[in-house]
C-alpha positions in Angstrom: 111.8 127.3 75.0 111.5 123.4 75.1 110.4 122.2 78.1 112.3 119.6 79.9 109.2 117.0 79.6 110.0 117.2 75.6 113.6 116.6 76.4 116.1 114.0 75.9 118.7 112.7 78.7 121.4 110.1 78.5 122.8 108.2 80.7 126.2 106.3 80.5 126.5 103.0 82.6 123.8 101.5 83.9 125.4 100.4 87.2 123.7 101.4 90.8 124.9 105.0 90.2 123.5 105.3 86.7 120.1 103.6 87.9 119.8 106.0 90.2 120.7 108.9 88.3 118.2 107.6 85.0 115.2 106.8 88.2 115.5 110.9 89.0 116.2 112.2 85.3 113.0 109.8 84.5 110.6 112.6 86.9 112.1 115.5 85.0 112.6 114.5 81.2 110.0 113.1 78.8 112.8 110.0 77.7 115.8 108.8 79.0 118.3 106.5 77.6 120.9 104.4 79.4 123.5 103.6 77.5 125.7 100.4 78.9 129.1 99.0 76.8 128.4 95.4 78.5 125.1 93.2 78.6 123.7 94.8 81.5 122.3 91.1 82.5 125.9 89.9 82.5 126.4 89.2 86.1 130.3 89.5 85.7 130.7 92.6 83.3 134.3 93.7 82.4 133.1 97.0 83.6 132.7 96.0 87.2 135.6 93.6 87.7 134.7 94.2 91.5 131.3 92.6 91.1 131.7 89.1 92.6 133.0 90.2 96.1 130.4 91.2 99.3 128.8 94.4 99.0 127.1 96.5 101.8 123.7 98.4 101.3 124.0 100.8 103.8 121.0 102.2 105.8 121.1 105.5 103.7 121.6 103.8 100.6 118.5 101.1 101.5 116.4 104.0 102.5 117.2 106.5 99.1 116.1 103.0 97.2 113.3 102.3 98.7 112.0 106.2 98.2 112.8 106.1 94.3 111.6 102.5 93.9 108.8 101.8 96.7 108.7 98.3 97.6 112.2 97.3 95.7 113.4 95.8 99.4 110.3 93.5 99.8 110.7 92.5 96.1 114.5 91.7 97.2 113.6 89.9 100.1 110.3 87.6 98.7 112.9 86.8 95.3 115.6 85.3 98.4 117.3 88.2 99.7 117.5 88.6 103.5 115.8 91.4 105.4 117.9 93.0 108.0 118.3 95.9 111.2 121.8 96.6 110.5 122.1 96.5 114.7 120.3 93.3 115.6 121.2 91.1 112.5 124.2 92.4 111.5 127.5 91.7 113.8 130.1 93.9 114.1 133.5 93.6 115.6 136.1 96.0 115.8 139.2 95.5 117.6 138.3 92.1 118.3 135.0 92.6 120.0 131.7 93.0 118.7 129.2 95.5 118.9 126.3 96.0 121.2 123.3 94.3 119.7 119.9 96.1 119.7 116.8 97.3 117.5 118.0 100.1 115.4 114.8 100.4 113.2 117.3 100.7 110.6 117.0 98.2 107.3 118.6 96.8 104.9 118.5 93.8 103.1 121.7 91.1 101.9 122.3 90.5 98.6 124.9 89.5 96.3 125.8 92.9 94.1 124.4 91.8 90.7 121.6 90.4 92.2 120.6 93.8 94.3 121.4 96.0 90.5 118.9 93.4 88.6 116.1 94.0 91.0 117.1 97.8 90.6 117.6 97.7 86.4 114.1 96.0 86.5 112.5 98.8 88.2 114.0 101.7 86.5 113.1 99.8 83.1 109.7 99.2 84.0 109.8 103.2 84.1 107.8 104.8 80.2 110.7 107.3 80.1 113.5 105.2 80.2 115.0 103.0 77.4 118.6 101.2 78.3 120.8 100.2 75.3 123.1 97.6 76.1 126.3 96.2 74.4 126.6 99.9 72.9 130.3 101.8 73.0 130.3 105.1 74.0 133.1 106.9 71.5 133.0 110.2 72.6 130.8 113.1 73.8 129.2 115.7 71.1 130.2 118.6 71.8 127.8 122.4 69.6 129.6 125.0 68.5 132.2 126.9 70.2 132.8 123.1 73.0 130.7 125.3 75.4 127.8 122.5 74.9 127.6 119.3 75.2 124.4 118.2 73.2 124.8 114.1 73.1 127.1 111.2 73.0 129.2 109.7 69.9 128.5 105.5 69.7 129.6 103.1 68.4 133.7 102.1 67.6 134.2 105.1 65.4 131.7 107.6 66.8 130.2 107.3 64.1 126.3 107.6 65.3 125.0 110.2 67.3 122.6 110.2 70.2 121.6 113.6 71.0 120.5 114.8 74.1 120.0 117.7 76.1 121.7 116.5 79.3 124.3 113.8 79.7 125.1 112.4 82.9 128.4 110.5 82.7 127.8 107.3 85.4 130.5 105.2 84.2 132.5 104.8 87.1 136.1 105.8 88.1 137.5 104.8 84.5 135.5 107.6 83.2 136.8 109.1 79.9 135.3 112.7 80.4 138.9 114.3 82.1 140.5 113.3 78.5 137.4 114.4 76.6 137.2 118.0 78.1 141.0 117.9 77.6 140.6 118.0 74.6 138.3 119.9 74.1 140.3 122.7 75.7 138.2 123.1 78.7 141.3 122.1 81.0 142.7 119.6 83.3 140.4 118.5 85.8 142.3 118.5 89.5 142.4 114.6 90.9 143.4 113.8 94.7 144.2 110.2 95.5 144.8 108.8 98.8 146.6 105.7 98.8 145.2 102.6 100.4 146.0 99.2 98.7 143.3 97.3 99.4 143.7 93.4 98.4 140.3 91.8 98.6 139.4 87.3 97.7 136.3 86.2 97.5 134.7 82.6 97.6 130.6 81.5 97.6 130.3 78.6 100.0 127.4 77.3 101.5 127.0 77.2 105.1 124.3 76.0 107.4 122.2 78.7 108.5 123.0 78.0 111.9 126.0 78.8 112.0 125.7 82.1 111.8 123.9 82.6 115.3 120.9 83.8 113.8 122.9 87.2 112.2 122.9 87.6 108.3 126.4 89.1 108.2 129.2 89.0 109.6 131.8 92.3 109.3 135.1 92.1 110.9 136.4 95.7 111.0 140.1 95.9 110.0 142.2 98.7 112.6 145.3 100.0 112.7 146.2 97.4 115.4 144.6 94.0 113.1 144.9 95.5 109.5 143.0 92.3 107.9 139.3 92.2 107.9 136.3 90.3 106.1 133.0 90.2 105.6 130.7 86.9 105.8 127.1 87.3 104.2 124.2 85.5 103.5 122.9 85.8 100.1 120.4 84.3 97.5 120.1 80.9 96.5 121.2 79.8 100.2 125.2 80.3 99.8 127.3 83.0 101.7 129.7 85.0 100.0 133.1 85.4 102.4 134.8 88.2 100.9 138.6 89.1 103.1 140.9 92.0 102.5 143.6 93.5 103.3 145.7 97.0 103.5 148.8 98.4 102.3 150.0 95.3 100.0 148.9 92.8 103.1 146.5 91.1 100.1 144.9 87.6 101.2 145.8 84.6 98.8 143.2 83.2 96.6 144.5 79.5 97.5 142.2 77.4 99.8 144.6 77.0 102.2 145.8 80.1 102.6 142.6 81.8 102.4 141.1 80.2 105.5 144.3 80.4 107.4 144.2 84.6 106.5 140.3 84.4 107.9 142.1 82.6 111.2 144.3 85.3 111.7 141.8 88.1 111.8 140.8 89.7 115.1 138.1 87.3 115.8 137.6 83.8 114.9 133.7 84.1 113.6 134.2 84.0 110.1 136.8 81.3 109.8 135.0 79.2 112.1 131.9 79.5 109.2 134.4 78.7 106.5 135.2 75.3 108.6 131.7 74.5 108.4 131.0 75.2 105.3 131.0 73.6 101.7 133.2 75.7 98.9 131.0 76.5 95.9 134.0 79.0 93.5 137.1 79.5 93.5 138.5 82.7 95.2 138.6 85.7 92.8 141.0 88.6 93.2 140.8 92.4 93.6 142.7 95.1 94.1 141.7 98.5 94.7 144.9 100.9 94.6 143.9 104.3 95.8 140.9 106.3 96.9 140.0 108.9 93.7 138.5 112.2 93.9 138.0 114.4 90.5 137.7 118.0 91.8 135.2 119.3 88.9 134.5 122.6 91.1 137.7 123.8 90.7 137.3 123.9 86.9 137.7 127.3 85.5 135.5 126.0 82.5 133.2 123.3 82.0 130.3 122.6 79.4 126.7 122.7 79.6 124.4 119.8 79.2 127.1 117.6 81.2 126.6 116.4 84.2 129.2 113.1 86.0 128.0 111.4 89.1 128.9 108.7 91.8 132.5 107.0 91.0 133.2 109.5 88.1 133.3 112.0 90.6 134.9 110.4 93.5 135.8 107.1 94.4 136.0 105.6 97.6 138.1 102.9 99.2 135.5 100.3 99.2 136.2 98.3 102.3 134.0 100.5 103.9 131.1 99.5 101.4 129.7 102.9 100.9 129.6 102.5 96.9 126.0 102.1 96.5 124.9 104.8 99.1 127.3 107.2 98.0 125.6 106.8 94.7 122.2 107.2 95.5 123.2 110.2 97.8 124.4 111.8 94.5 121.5 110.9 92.7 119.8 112.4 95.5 121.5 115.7 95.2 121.6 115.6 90.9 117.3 115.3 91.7 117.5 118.8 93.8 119.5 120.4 91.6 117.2 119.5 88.4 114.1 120.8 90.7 115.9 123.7 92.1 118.7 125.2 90.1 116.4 126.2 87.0 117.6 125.9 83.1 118.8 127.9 80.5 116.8 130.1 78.3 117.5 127.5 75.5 116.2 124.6 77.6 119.5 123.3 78.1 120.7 122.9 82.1 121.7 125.9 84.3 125.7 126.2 85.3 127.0 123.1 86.0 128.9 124.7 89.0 125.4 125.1 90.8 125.6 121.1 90.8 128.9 120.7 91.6 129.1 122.9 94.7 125.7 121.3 96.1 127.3 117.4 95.2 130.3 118.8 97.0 128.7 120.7 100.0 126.3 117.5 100.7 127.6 114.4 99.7 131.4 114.3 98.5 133.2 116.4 101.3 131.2 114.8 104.7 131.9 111.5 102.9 135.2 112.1 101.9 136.4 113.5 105.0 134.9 110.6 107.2 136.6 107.9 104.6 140.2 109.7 104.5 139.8 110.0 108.5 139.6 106.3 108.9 142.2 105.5 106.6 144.7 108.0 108.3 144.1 105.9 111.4 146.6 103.4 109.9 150.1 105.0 110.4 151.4 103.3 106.7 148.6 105.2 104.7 151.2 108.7 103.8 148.8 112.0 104.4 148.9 115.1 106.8 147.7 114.3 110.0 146.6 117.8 111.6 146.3 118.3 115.2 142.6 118.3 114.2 143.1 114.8 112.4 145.0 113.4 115.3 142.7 114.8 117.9 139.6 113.1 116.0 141.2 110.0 115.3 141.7 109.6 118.9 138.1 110.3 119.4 136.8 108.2 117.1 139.2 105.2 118.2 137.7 105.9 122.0 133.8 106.1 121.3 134.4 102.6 118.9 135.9 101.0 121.8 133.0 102.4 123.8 130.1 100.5 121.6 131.4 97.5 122.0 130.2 98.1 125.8 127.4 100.6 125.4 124.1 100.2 123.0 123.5 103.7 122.8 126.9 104.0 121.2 126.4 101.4 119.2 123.8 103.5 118.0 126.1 106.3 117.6 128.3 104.8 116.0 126.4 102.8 113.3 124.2 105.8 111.8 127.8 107.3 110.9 128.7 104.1 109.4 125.6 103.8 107.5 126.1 107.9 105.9 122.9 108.8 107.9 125.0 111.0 110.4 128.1 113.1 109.3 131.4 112.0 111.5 131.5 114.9 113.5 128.0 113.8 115.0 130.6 111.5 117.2 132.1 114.4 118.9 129.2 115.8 120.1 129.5 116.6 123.8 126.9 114.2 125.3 128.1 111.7 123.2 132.0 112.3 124.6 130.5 111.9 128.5 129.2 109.0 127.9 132.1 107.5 126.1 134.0 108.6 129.3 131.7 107.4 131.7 131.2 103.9 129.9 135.2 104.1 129.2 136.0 104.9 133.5 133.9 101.5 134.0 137.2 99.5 132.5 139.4 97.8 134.5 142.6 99.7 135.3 
């Protein structure tokens, strides 16, 4: 039997999810390729149209990166990056009121997006098993035999060249083409839930003293049901700030200077327009528009080939105001690396059922996140899903302890480790924590 350590994996798309995904594969296999259609140095690649606009590194996230790539946050930070406790340099409002301030012990650092997946493509290159091919069009997958294997990728604009493998892990993000290749393949339809959101973001790099910040590196307005318009206001390399504001349901802010700073004054607290008014416009404001949250169902498949493995938006895409991208990825990662250690291979080598990954990507990372994501948007009565008794009761709950942290540290706390994907959502209806949201909430005025 060929050992994995004389095997061959392949990785397509060498964004944050297939970095992860090519840093785990790289402890298991003896080479690894990553395979990217764009110039992976091309800080604006057609793949990731959503690349310009402010992107969160949430604790989890931070913390999964700095296990596969020790160090990568101080390398961040002494290249221009800003270090950060996501509850002392961070400010949150919700509702109009920001959150308790206090030392979390909880880091992250702020970085534009492409700047944050260089420092991570430098590190996962500098690994002797991995190899990344860029500018290289994936065609097709190769399937052995009867379809039930998959043993490498077709490249190239015909297909014509073959890269064989003995795993593939498809990382290219929520346009993936594997639905239409298993499709036809005859291995079935594979089950998609979407939950529609319209979410309108425009973004704009300014420069703004540092001062006017209050000493925080970034600034997150939280959109609610009652104030559906946030933004986000971050200090990146290269001393700018990149102002990124969004909206839900078709409530999209204009890319037009003028209009864009009078959509910042009408969010639910002033701070980030008032930056804007001191600050010096460095771009235009790009457009994006992110229609529906995306979730491929892969467990349900009565069939589905060996040596095949998707990950991170392939599988499930999230509505990305809530800037969970990158830690939802590594999560998977995360959970690809325990199944590669723990689920055993095939006699031929090749990898075990790919419904032993499936049910532990589901089981750990996709339903907790998914749940807590489709929760949050139900709390805004034009998103159309069932709202349960259950729903309702924890939307209320939820609603309650948020207004509660912006009086109490501790729920601040609380609050912020769910944010960050460090605690599930249902860690906020823990008993203790519901009599204290009580007892700070009975301190109120009538």
């Amino acid at each position: 039997m060929k050992s994995r350590a004389e095997g061959h994996a392949v990785v397509l798309g060498a964004g944050p999810a297939g970095l992860f995904a090519a840093r785990v594969l790289a402890d298991v296999y003896g080479r690894v390729t990553v395979v990217e259609r764009d110039d992976p140095a091309d800080e604006q690649r057609r793949g990731v149209p959503q690349s310009g606009h402010a992107h969160d590194f949430l604790a989890r996230g931070y913390q999964i990166a700095e296990e596969l790539f020790p160090g990568v946050g101080d390398e961040m930070v002494a290249d221009g990056a800003h270090p950060a406790d996501v509850a002392r340099d961070v400010r949150w409002v919700i509702g109009g009121h920001p959150l308790v301030k206090s030392e979390s012990g909880l880091s992250t650092v702020i970085s534009s997006r492409p700047f944050r997946e260089r420092h991570l493509r430098a590190r996962a290159e500098a690994l002797p098993q991995v190899t990344l091919l860029g500018g290289r069009d994936v065609a097709g997958l190769s399937f052995a035999g009867d379809g039930s294997v998959v043993d490498g990728v077709l490249l190239g604009p015909d297909g014509s060249e073959k890269l064989a493998a003995d795993l593939v892990v498809d990382a290219t993000g929520r346009g993936s083409r594997t639905p239409v290749w298993l499709e036809e393949q005859g291995h079935g339809r594979v089950e998609e839930e979407k939950l529609k959101v319209d979410v309108g973001y425009a973004t704009r790099f300014v420069r703004a003293p540092a001062d006017a910040f209050g000493g925080d590196v970034c600034i997150n307005i939280v959109a609610t049901p009652d104030s559906p318009r946030g933004g986000s206001c971050q200090r990146v390399e290269g001393d700018r700030a990149v102002v990124t504001l969004y909206g839900v349901l078709g409530d999209h802010p204009p890319t037009d200077a003028e209009g864009f700073n009078a959509f910042a004054k009408s969010l639910a607290a002033p701070d980030i327009y008032e930056i804007l008014q001191a600050a010096e416009s460095l771009t235009d404001a790009r457009r994006y528009r992110f229609p529906a949250s995306l979730r491929r169902r892969y467990e349900r498949m009565d069939s589905f080939p060996g040596g095949l493995l998707p990950i991170g938006d392939a599988v499930c895409s999230l509505n990305p105001r809530y800037g969970q991208g990158m830690a939802f990825a590594a999560m998977q990662a995360m959970a690809l690396r325990e199944h590669l250690l723990q689920d055993g291979q095939k006699p031929d080598g090749r990898e075990s059922d790919a419904a032993a990954y499936f049910r532990r990507l589901t089981e750990q990372v996709v339903d907790p996140v998914w749940t807590m994501t489709q929760l949050s948007d139900l709390s805004f009565p034009g998103v159309q899903g069932e709202r349960t008794p259950e729903t309702l009761q924890a939307l209320e709950l939820v609603g309650r302890t948020q207004i509660a942290a912006t009086l109490d540290g501790p729920l601040t706390l609380s609050c912020l480790r769910v944010f960050g994907l460090l605690d599930p959502p249902t860690a906020l209806m823990d008993p203790a924590i519901q009599e204290r949201v009580q007892e700070t909430l009975s301190r109120l005025p009538a």
